[in-house]
C-alpha positions in Angstrom: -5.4 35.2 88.4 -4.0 37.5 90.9 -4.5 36.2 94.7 -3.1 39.6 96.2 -5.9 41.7 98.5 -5.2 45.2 97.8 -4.9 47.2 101.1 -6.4 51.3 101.3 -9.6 52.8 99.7 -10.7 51.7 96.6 -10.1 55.4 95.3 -6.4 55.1 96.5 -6.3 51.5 94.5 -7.9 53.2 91.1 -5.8 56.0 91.5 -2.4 54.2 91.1 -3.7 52.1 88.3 -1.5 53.2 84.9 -3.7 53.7 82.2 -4.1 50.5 80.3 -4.2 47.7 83.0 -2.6 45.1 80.9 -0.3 44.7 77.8 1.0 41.3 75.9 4.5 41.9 76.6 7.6 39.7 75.8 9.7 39.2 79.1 12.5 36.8 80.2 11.2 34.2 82.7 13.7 32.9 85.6 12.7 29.5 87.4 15.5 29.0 89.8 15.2 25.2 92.4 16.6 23.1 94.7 18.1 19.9 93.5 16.9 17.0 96.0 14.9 19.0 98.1 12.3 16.0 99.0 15.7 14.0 100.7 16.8 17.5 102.4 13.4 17.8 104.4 13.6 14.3 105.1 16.1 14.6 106.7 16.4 18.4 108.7 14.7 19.4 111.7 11.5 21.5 110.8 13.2 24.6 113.0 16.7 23.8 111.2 14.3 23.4 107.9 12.9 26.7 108.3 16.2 28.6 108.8 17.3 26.9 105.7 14.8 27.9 103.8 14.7 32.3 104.9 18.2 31.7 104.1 17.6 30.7 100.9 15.0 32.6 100.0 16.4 35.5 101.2 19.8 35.3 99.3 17.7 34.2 96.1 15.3 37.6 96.4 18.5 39.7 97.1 19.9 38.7 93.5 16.8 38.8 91.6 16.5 42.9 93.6 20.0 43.3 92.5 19.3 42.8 88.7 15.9 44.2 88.9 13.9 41.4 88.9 10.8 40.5 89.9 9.4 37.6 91.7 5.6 36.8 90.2 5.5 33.4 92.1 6.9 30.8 95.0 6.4 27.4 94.3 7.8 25.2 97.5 10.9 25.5 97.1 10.9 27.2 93.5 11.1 30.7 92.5 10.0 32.3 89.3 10.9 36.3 88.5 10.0 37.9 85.3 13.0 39.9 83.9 11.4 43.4 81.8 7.8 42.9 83.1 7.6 46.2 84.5 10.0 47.9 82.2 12.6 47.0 79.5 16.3 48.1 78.7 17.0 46.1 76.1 18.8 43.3 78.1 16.5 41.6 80.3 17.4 38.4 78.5 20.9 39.3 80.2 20.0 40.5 83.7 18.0 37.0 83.9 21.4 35.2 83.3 23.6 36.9 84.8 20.8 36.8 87.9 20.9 32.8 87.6 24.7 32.7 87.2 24.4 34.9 90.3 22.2 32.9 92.4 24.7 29.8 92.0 27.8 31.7 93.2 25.8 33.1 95.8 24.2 30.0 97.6 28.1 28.4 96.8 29.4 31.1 99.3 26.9 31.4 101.9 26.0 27.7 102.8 23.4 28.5 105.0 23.0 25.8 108.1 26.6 24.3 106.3 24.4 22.8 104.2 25.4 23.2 100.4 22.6 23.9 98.4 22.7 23.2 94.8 20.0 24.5 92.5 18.9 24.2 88.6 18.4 27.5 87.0 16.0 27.7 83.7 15.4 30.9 81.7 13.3 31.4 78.8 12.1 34.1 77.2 8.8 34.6 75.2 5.5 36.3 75.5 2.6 36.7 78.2 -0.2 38.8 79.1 1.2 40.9 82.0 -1.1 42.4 84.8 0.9 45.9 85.0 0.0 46.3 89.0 0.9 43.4 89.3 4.6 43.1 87.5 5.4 46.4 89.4 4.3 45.3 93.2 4.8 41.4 92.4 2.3 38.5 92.6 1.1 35.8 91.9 -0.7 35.6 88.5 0.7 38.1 87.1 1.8 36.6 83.8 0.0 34.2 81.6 1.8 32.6 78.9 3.3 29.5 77.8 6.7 30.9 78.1 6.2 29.7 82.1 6.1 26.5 81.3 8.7 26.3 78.9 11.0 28.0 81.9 10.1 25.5 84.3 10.5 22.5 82.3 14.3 23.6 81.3 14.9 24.2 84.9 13.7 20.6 85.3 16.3 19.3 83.0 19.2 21.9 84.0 22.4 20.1 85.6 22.9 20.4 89.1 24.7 24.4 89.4 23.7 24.9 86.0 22.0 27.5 83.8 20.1 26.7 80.7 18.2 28.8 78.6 15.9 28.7 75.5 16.8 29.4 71.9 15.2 32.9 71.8 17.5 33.6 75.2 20.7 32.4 73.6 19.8 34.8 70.9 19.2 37.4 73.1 22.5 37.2 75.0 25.0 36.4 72.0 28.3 37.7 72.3 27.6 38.8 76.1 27.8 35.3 77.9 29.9 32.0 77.4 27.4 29.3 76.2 27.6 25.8 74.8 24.9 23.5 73.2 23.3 20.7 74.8 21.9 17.9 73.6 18.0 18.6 71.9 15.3 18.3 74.6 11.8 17.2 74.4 10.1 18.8 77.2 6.8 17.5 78.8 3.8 19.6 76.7 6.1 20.4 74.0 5.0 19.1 70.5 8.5 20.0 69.3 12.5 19.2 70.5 13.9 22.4 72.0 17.6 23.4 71.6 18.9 24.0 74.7 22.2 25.6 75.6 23.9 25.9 79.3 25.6 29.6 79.7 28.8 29.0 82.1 29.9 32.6 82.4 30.2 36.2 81.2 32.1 36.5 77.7 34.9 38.4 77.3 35.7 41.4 74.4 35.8 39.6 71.2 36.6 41.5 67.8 33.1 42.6 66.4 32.5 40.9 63.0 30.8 43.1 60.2 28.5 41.6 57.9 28.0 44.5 55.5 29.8 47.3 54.0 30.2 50.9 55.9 26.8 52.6 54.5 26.1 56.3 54.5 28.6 57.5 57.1 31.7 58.8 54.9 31.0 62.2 56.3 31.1 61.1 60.0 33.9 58.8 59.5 36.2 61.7 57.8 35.4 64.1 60.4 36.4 62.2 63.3 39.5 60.6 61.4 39.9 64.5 61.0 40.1 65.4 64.3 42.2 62.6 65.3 44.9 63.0 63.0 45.0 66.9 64.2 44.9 66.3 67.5 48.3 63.2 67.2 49.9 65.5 64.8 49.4 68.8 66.9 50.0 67.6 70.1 46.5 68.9 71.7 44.8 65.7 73.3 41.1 66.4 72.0 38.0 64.5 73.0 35.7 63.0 69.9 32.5 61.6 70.6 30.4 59.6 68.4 26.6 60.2 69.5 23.5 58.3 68.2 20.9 56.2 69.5 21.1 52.4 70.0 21.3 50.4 66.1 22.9 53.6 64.7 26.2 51.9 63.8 27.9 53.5 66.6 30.7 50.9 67.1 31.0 49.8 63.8 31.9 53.7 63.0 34.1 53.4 66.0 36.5 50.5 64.4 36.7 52.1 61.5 38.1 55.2 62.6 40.7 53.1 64.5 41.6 52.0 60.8 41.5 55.0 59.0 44.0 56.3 61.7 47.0 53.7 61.4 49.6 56.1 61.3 50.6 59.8 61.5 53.4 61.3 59.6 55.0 58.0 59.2 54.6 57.4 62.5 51.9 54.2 63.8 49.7 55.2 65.8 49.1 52.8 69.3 45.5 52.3 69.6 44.1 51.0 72.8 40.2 49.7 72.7 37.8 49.2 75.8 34.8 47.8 75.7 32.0 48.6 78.2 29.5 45.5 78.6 26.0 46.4 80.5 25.8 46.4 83.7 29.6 45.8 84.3 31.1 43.5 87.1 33.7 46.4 88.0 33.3 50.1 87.6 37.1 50.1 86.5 37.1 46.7 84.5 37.0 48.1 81.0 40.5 50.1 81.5 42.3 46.8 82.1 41.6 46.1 78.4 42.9 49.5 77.5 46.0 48.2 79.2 46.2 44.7 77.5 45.5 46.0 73.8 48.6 44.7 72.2 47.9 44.8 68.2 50.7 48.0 66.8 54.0 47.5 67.8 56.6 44.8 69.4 56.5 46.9 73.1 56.1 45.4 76.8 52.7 45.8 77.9 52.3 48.7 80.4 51.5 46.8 83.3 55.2 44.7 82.6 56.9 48.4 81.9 55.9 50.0 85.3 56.0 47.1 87.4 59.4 47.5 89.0 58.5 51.5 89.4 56.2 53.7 91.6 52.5 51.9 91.7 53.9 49.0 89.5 52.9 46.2 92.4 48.9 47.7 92.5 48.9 48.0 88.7 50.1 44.1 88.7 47.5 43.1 91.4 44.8 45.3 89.1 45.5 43.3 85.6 45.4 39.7 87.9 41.7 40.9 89.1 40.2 43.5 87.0 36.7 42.9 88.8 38.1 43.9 92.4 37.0 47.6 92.7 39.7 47.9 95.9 42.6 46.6 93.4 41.2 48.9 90.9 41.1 52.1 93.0 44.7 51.9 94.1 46.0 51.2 90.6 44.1 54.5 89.0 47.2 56.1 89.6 49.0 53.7 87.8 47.0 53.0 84.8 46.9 57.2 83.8 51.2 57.2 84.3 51.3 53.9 81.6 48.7 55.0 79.1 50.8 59.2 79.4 54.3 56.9 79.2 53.1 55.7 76.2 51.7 59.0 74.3 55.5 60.3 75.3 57.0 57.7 72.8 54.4 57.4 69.7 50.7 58.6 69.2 48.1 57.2 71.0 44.3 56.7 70.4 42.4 55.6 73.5 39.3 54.5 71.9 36.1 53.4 74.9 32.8 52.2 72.9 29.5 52.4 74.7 31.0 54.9 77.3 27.4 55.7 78.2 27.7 52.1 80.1 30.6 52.5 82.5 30.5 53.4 85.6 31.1 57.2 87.0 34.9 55.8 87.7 35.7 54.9 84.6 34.3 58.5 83.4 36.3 60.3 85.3 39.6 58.6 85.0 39.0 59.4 81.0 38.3 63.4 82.2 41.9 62.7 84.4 43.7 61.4 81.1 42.7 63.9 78.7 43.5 66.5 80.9 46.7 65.5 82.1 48.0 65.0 78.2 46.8 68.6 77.8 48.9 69.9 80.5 51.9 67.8 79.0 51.2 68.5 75.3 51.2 64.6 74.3 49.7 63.5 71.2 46.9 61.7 72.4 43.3 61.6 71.3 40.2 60.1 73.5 37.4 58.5 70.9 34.0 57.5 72.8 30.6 56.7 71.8 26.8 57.2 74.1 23.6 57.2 73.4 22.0 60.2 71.6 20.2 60.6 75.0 22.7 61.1 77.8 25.6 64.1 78.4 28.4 64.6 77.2 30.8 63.1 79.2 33.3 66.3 79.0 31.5 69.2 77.7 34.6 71.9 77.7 36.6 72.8 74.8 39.1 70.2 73.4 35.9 67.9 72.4 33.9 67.6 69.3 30.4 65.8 69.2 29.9 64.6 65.9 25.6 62.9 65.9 25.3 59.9 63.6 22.0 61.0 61.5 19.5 58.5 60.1 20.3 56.6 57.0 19.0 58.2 54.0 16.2 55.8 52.4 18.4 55.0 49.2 21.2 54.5 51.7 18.7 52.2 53.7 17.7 50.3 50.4 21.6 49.8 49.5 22.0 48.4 53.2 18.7 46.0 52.3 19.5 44.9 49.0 23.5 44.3 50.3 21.9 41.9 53.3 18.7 40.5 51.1 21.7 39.4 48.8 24.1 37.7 51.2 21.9 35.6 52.5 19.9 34.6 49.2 16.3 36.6 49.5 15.1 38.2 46.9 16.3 41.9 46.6 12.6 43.1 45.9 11.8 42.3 49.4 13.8 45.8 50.4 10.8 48.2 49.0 8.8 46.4 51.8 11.0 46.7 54.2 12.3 50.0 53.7 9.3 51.8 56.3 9.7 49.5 58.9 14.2 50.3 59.4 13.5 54.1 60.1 17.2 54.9 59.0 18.3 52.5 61.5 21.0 49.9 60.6 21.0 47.7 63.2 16.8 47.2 62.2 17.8 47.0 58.7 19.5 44.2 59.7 17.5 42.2 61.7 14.8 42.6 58.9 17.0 41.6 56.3 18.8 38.7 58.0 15.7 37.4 59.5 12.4 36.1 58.7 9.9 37.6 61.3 7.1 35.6 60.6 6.5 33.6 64.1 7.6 36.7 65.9 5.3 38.7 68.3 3.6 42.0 65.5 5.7 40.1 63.1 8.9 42.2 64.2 12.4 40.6 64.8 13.3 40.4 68.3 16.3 42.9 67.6 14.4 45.0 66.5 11.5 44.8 68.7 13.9 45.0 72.1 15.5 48.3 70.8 11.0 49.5 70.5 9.9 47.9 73.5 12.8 50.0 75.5 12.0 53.3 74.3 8.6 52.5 74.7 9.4 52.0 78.4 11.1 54.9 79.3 7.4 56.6 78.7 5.5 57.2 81.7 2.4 55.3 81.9 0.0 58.4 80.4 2.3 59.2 77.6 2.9 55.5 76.8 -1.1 55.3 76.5 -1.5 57.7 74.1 1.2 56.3 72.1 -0.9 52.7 72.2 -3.9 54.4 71.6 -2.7 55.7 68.3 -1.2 52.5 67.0 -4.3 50.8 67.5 -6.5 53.5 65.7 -4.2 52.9 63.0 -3.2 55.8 60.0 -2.9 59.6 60.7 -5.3 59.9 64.3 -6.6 62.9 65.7 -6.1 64.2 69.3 -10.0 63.8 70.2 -10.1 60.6 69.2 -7.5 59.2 71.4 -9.2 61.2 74.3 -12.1 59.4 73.2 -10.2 56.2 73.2 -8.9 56.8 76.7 -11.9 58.6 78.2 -9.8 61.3 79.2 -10.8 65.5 78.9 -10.5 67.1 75.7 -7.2 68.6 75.8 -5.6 66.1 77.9 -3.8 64.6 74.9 -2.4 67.0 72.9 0.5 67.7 74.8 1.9 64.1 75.1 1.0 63.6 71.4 3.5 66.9 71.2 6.0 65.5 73.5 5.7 62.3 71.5 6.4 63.9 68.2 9.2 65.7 69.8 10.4 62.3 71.0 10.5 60.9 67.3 8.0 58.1 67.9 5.4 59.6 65.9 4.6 62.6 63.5 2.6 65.4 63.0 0.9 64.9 59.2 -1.1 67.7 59.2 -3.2 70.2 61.2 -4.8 68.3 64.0 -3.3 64.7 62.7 -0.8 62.3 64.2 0.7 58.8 62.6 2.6 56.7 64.5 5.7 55.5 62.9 5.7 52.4 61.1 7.7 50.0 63.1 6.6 52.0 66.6 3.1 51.5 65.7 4.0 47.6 64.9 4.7 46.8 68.4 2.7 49.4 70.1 -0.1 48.1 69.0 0.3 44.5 69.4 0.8 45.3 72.8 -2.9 46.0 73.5 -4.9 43.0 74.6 -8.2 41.8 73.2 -9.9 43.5 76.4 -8.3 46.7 76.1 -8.8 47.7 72.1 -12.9 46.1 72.8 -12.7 48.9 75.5 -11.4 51.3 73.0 -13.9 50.3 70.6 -16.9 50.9 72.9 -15.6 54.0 74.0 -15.1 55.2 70.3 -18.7 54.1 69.8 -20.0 55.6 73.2 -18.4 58.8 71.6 -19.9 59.1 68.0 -22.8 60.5 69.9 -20.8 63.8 70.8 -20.7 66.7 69.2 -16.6 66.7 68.8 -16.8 64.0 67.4 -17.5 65.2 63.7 -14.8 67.5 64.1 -12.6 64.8 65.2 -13.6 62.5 62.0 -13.0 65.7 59.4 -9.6 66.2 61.6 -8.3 62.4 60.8 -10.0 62.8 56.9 -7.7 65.9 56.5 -4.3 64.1 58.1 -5.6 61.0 56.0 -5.4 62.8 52.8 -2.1 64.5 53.7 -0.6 60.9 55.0 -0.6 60.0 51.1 1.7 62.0 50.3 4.1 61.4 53.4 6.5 58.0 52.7 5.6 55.7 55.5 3.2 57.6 57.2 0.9 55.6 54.9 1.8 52.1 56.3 -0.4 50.4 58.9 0.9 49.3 61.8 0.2 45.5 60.8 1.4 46.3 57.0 5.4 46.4 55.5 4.0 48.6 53.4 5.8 49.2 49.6 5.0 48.3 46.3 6.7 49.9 43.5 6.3 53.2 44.8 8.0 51.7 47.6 10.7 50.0 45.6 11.6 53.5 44.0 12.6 55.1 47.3 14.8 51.7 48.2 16.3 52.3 44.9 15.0 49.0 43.3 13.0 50.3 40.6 13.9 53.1 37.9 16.2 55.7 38.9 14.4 58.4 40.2 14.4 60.8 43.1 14.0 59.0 46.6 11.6 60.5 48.3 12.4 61.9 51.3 11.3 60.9 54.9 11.6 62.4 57.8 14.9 62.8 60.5 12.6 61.7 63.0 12.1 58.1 62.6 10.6 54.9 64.4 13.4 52.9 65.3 15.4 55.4 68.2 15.8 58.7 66.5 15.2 61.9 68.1 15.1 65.2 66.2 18.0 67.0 68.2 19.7 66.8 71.7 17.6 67.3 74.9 14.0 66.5 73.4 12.4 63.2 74.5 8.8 62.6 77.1 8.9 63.6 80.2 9.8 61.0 82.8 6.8 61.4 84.9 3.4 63.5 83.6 2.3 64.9 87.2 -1.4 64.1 86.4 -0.6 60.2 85.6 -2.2 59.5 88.3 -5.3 61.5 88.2 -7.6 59.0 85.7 -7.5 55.3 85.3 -9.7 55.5 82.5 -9.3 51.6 81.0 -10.4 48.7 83.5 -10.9 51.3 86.4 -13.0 49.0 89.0 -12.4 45.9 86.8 -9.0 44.9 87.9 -8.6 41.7 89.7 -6.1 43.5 91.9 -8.5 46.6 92.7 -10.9 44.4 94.1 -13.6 45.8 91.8 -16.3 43.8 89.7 -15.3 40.8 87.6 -13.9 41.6 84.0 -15.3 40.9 81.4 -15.2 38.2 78.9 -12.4 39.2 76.3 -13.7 39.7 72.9 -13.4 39.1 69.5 -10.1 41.8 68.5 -10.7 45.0 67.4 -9.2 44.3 64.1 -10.4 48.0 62.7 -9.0 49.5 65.6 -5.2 48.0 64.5 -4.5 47.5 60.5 -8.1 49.0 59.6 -8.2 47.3 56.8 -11.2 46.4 55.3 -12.8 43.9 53.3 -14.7 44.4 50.1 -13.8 47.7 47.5 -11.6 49.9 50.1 -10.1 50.6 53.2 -10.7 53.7 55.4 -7.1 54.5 56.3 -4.5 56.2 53.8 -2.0 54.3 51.8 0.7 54.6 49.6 0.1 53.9 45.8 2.6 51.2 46.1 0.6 49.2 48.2 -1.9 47.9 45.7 0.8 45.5 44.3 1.5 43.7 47.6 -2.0 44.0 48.8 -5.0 43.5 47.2 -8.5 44.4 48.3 -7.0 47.9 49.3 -8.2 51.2 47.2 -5.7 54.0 47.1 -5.3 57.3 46.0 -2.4 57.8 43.9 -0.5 61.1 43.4 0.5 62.5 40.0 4.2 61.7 40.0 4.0 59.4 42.9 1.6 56.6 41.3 2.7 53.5 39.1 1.1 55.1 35.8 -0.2 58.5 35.7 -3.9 58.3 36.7 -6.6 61.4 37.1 -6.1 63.1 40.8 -9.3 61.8 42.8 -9.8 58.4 41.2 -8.5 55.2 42.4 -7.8 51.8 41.1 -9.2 48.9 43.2 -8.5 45.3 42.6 -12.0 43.4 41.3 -10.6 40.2 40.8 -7.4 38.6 40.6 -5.4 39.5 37.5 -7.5 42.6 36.9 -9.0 46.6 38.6 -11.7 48.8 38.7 -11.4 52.3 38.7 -13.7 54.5 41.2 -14.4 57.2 42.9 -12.4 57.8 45.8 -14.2 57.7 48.9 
């Protein structure tokens, strides 16, 4: 429990509480220390002891700062810090181990006392119950899980300046560090051996490696190849960017523009590729590789080409220590002349993925190169890609923006059935599976490649890092709403959730509308909202046993209100509508298909996919500019769940947790049917649910307004629907 004493008025305390007090959250755990601290004490003078320690304490908490960590906990000499407690990017897994790798150079350089102080650093990552007050001030308690454990038992059996991390963390951070497997562990508590593998240092670029074919992006890919081949042909440097949200197949659509474009007019094109890793050890880093790309011709790299000439010595010293920003600076100069000297002998295609990554620097000196090969009329094209959500990086003429669209559903079910069948699953499994990828290849992937069965809402941890991100960037009130919806489950009304919440009628329209507008859920008729499918997966599991009992007692508290049969005809209407909507059907807890299902992934018989939405769940928002506010100015105002409850307000003890809410999250019923809509499809997967099927959309034609239940195995009823 938390051990913090809150310090104000109990009104001030209630007033910064976000609206639901806790979530189950999956967060990267650091425990970072000392090796032979027992023998150190031993052997120091309690005053040289304690200077020792601020200084190590004090360069440990300046790390964890630096990569936005935060410390729930001292142990003697130990520290723990949770990595995306308070919010996630996507790469918390990373910041941890890059924060560990940290901590060792750190202590290495500042020998505080001239003592050298050698620590073990373990990092795990896994699930806990999070006090939210507490993740974003720090204490101690915040997190409960076992995940804790796990972190300080690999720090136990860490080497002396090493970092080891869990399997789920190696995962996590694939591609972006240097690792290498030690030898299986049985740690203390642990009924299982644990793999265990010690990361040594940030990887450099490799060559991405494709698993499946290009899928529905021949359009995108012959526009930009377009653009490129006018621009090297014409001589007037133009600026293409590739846009789309994280999963979207931005870099794969990247390399294979660089192959479509191999030559011009007889001529080969030079291609020089950059890479921008997160959070980047130098703002200029990246443009060394543009430099070293050596993969078209028999010529001297740049940096050998201008070395004997003007700048050659501060390009040199640049390509020796890419990292240094000083070295980097002086050479900017430099780098633009080499990459221009080149575009004067052949074409040149400066290609920089994840541009939305790098540093201002780096930005600019891109701006500098386009516009200098203007001037000089060179044949030189700049290809980028961001994120859907940030600027353009040079909005002026000379650039073209081409978005990368969800995948189609039968262009989703050809991705499935490709990945289902490389790695030996059955190819039916893509009707179930088509809801929960949204459009989204990268999704798609992690569904099809993995099996999501012991994962946290039953979601791969891909695809659940890419939700949990998005779901951050909401502010607390917005991010409430959405939870609140995933838990009611199907198409909700607005005065429901402000039942849910005990907030104001009114209050939650407008962040249901800026949550449509954002693309994580959907209007499906007058008055009615559904979540989408994979959204609604992790939003919901989210919500801890005390918080959906809260929203069950407030839904119960409310039945006694007049609104309140408006509100149940308002989600009756959106629940009829939701049949008829692909996906909007699916409970959050549910994969949802069947051979309705199968149709639209292109399994069964050849007819018309249906069509969903542009909008969908996995990072897909309906045009440039829309998204949720950053900060509701009335967040603060009401503290509706666990107001005067919370261990940190000082308020009342809370509680006992409950039994779950289980019709507040799948609604699914026991017995002849099941309150929430469903797809037709669904009957085949799962039984004990009644439907009502469609003319045209059913899996035989059936009287509109009857449905088919299963009585027994083998064998329905047919019934009324409800």
């Amino acid at each position: 429990m938390l051990i913090t004493t809150p310090v104000g008025s109990r009104e001030a305390v209630v007033a910064a509480c976000p609206p639901v007090p806790e979530e189950r959250r999956t967060v990267t755990v650091l425990f970072v220390d000392i090796v032979g601290s027992t023998r150190l004490v031993e052997r120091l003078d309690p005053e040289d002891l304690r200077a020792l320690q601020r200084a190590y304490f004090g360069t440990v908490a300046s790390v964890l700062r630096r990569w936005r960590g935060v410390v729930e906990k001292y142990v003697g000499d130990a520290v723990m810090a949770l990595f995306g407690a308070s919010a996630s990017d996507g790469f918390d897994a990373y910041r941890a181990v890059r924060a560990g790798l940290d901590i060792q150079a750190a202590l290495d350089r500042r020998r505080p006392g001239g003592v050298r102080l050698r620590v073990r650093v373990g990092v795990a990552t896994g699930e806990v119950l999070l006090d939210l007050a507490g993740a974003r001030d720090g204490g101690h308690g915040a997190a409960s899980g076992a995940v804790i454990t796990t972190a300080a038992r690999l720090q136990e059996h860490a080497p002396p300046g090493g970092v080891v991390v869990c399997p789920v963390t190696r995962d996590a951070v694939a591609g972006l560090v240097e690792q290498r497997p030690l030898a299986t562990m049985t740690l203390a508590g642990k009924s299982l051996p644990l793999d265990v593998w010690r990361v040594t240092g940030t990887a450099g670029r490799r060559p991405a490696r494709h698993r499946a074919p290009l899928v529905g992006r021949r359009r995108e890919l012959a526009t930009a190849a377009e653009e490129v081949t006018a621009a090297l042909r014409q001589r007037r440097p133009r600026w293409i960017s590739l846009v789309g949200p994280p999963g979207s197949g931005r870099s794969r659509l990247l390399h294979e523009v660089i192959r479509a474009v191999s030559q011009v007019d007889g001529v080969p094109v030079l291609r020089r590729v950059a890479y921008c890793p997160p959070y980047p050890a130098g703002e200029l880093a990246p443009l060394a590789d543009l430099l070293r790309t050596r993969a078209e011709a028999p010529r001297p790299l740049p940096g050998v080409a201008v070395t004997d000439g003007p700048g050659g010595g501060a390009l040199a010293a640049f390509l020796a220590a890419p990292h240094d920003d000083t070295a980097a600076a002086r050479a900017v100069v430099a780098c633009r002349e080499a990459l221009l000297g080149l575009a004067a002998d052949a074409p040149v295609v400066v290609a920089v993925d994840d541009l939305d990554r790098a540093a201002p620097a780096l930005r600019r000196f891109l701006r500098q190169l386009h516009v200098a090969a203007s001037d000089r009329g060179l044949p030189l094209a700049v290809v980028t890609t961001y994120g859907s959500g940030s600027a353009d990086p040079l909005p002026a003429p000379g650039t073209r923006r081409i978005p990368l669209r969800p995948l189609s559903p039968l262009e989703t079910g050809r991705l499935l059935r490709h990945l289902l069948g490389h790695t030996g699953r059955p190819a039916a499994l893509a009707a179930r599976l088509l809801p929960l990828a949204g459009g989204n290849p990268a999704v798609a992937t992690a569904y099809a490649l993995t099996d999501p069965a012991d994962e946290p809402a039953g979601v791969p941890s891909a695809a659940r890092r890419l939700v949990d991100a998005r779901l951050d960037r909401l502010d607390g009130t917005h991010r409430a709403v959405l939870m609140a919806a995933a838990a009611r489950g199907g198409p909700v009304a607005a005065a429901t959730v402000e039942a849910m919440l005990g907030w104001p009628a009114g209050r939650a329209t407008p962040a249901l509308r800026a949550l449509a507008a954002a693309g994580l859920l959907r209007p499906v008729a007058p008055g009615g909202w559904t979540v989408e499918p994979l959204v609604a997966r992790v939003a919901a599991h989210r919500l801890s046993r005390a918080v959906r009992a809260d929203f069950a007692r407030r839904l119960r508290a409310a039945s006694g209100v007049g609104d309140i049969g408006a509100m149940a005809d308002g989600e009756r209407v959106a629940a009829r509508a939701g049949v008829r909507t692909v996906g909007a059907a699916v409970p959050p807890g549910v994969a949802g298909g069947g051979r309705a299902a199968a149709r639209t992934a292109g399994v069964g018989a050849g007819r018309h996919p249906a069509r969903v939405p542009e909008d969908t769940a996995a990072g897909f928002a309906p045009g440039a500019g829309t998204g949720v506010p950053a900060r509701d100015p009335d967040e603060r105002e009401l503290c509706p769940l666990g107001a005067g409850r919370s261990r940190r307000s000082g308020g009342g003890a809370r509680p006992a947790p409950g039994p779950p809410d289980r019709s507040g999250v799948l609604r699914a019923v026991p017995g002849p049917s099941w309150a929430g809509p469903a797809t037709a499809g669904d009957l085949a997967a799962w039984p004990g649910w009644r439907t009502v099927p469609l003319p045209g959309a059913a899996a035989r034609p059936e009287r509109a307004g009857h449905a088919r239940r299963r009585a027994e195995p083998g064998g329905y009823a047919t019934g009324l629907a409800a």
